[in-house]
N, C-alpha and C positions, 0 to 999 in steps of 0.2 A: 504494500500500500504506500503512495506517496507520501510526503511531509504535506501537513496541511496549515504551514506557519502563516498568519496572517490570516488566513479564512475564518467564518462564523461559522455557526449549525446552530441550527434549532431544535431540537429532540423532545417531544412531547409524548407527554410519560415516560418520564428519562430517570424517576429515583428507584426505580425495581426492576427486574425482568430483561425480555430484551432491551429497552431501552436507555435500561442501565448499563448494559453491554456494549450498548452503541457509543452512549455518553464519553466511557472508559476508555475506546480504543480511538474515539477521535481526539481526544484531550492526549491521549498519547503520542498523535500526530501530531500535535501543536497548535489543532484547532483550537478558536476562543468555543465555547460550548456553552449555551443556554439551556434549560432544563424550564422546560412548562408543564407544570402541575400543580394540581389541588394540592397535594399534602405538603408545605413547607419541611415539617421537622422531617421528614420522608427524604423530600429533596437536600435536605442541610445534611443529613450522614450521607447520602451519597456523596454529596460534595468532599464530605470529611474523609471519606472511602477513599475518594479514587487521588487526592491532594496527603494523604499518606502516604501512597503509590508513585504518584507522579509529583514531584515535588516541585514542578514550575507549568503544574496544570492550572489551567484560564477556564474554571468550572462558575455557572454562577447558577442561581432560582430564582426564578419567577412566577407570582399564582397564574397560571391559566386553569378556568376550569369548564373545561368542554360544554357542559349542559347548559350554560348559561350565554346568549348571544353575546352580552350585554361585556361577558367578562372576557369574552375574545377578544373584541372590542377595544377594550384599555389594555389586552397584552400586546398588542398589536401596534396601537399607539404609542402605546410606554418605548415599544422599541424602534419604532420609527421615527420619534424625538433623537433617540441619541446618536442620530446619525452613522451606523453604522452599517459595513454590509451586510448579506445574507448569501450565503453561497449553496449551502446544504439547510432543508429542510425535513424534517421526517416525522410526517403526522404519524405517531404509534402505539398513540396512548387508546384503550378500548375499555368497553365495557362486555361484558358476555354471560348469557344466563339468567340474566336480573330479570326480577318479581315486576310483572306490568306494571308501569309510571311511566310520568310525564317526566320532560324536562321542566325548568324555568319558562320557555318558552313555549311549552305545549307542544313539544312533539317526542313518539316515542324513544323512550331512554338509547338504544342502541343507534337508531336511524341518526336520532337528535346529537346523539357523543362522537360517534364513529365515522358519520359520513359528511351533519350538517356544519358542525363542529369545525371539521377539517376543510370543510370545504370554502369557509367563510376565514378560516384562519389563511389559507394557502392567497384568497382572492386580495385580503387586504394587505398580504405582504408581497405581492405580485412584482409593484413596481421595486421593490427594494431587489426582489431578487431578478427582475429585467438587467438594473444598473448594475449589477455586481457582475453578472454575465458578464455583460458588455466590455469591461475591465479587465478579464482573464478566462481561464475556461471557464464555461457553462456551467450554472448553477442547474442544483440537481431537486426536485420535488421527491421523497419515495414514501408512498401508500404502502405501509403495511395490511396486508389481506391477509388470508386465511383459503388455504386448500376448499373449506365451508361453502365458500361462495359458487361451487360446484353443485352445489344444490338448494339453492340461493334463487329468487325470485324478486321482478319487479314488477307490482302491480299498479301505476299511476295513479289509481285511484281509492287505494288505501295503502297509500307508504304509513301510515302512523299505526297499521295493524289494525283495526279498528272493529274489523265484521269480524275476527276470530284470532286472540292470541296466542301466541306459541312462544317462548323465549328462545329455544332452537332455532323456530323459523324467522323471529324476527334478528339474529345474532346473524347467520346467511344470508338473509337479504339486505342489511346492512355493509356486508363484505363483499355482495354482489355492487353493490352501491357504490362502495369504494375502487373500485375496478373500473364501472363504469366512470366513475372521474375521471382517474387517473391516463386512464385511454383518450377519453377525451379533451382532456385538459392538453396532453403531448401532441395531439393532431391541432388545438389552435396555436398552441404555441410555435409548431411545424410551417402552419399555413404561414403564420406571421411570422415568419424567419427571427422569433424572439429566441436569446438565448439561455432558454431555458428548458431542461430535460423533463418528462414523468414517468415515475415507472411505479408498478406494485410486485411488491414482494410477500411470498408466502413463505416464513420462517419455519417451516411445519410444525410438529405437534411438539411443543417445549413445555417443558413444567417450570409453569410459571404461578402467580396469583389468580389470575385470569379464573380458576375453577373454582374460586372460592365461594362460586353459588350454586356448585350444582347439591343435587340431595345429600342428606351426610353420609349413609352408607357407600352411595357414589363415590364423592370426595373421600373416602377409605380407600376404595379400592383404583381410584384413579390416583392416589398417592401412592399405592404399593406398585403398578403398573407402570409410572412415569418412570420409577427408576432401573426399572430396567429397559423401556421401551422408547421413551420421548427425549428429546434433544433438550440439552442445556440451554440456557440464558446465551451461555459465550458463541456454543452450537448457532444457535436461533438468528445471532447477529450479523453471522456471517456476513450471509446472502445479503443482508439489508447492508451493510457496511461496503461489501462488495458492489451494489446497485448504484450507492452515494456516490462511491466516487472513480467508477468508469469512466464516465467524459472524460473524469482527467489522467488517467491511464493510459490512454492511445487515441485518442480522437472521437470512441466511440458516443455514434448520435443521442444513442440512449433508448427511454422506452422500452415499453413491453412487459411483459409479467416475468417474474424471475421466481425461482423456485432452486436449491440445492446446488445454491453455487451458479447459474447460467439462466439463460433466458430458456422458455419455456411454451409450448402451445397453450394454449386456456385453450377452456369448453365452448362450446357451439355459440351459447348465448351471448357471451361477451362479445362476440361479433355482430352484434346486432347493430348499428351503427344509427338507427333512427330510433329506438328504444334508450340509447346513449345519448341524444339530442335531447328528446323529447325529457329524459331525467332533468339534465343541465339547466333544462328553459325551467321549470318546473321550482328546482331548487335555486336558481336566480328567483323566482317569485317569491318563495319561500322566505330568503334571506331578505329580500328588500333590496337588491343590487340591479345593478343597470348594467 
């Protein structure tokens, strides 16, 4: 992996998990490293973690807290005041499992954290990461997905689940959601010769926090099972760390779903390309964006 001295990242859900994996080995780069999450004291030991380790790591926290438009909003601002770049982005904080709720803004919890979330943080930091492009290689967007999204559904006319809840199905079609971004977001950014990449990544199945709501017997035996069968944190970040930062490896354009180290086919659906539009138009409505 190159030195990433001088570069920004953003890593949202960056105090546990993959995230925290991500955090670690770019700050080992030399990236400066931002952490957007709910849990301050969460984010403060990572900090305290990985500045143990790295002892001229440039780690900092910031509250974002996905559910709330309102608080995307001011992390967004907060860090478009201080004038700095944005080079690396990596929406990867999730929610998964959860007992039917709303967000702050009235929409469901998964759709609301996972796709509306990201999708509204990625659009108001746009121009910061156009400029920074422009300046050196290609700034990099990466959507963390889920394998899930394979059997993931999008219904235009009940994204917020509404006629019949499922926490499974709405956790997939949320991932499906994020795919559809992330494709689409790299075909406008393509059309518009902006220099900027998107890609999603599928970390596969890591034991992480993420289970912490399935039933408890479940959560038993998905703890005895992850260690022998599911990828680490460190595992899990690979592929996203790898994703980050390929542009600046060899030139490559970027895009595409990545999976185990490399780029990778998706399923049928993700090729729908007017079912991709028709999300995007939909979730501009949604968020209030022009």
């Amino acid at each position: 992996m190159p030195r990433q001295d001088g570069r920004v990242a953003i890593v949202t859900g960056g105090g546990r998990g993959i995230g925290y994996e991500v955090v670690r080995h770019l700050a080992r780069l030399g990236a400066h490293v931002i952490i957007g999450g709910r849990d301050e004291q969460e984010g403060l030991t990572a900090i305290q973690r990985i500045c143990e380790e790295y002892k001229e790591a440039k780690v900092e926290f910031r509250k974002l807290d996905l559910a709330s438009l309102q608080s995307v909003r001011q992390f967004a601002q907060s860090f478009k005041e201080r004038d700095l770049p944005l080079n690396i982005l990596v929406n990867n904080a999730a929610v998964m499992l959860v007992p039917e709720g709303r967000t702050e803004d009235g929409f469901e919890q998964h759709f609301g954290v996972n796709y509306l979330g990201h999708f509204l943080l990625t659009w108001l930091l746009l121009d910061t990461l156009k400029e920074s492009g422009r300046c050196g290689p290609v700034s990099s967007v990466v959507n963390v997905t889920s394998s899930a999204h394979c059997i993931g559904e999008i219904i235009l006319n009940d994204l917020n689940c509404c006629k019949h809840y499922s926490a499974h199905a709405a956790y997939c079609n949320s991932k499906l959601a994020q795919l559809f971004f992330s494709t689409h977001f790299h075909q406008e950014m393509q059309h518009g010769r902006v220099p900027v990449v998107s890609c999603a990544v599928d970390p596969g199945m890591v034991d992480t926090a993420l289970y912490c709501h399935l039933w408890k017997p479940l959560r038993m035996a998905q703890s005895l099972i992850a260690r022998l069968l599911f990828r680490t944190p460190v595992e899990g970040a690979a592929t996203v760390l790898l994703a980050a930062l390929s542009p600046a490896l060899d030139g490559d354009c970027g895009g595409g779903y990545w999976a185990n180290g490399h780029r990778e086919v998706t399923t049928r659906p993700s090729f729908d390309p007017q079912l991709q539009l028709s999300l995007w138009k939909i979730s501009i409505q949604l968020l209030g964006l022009q």
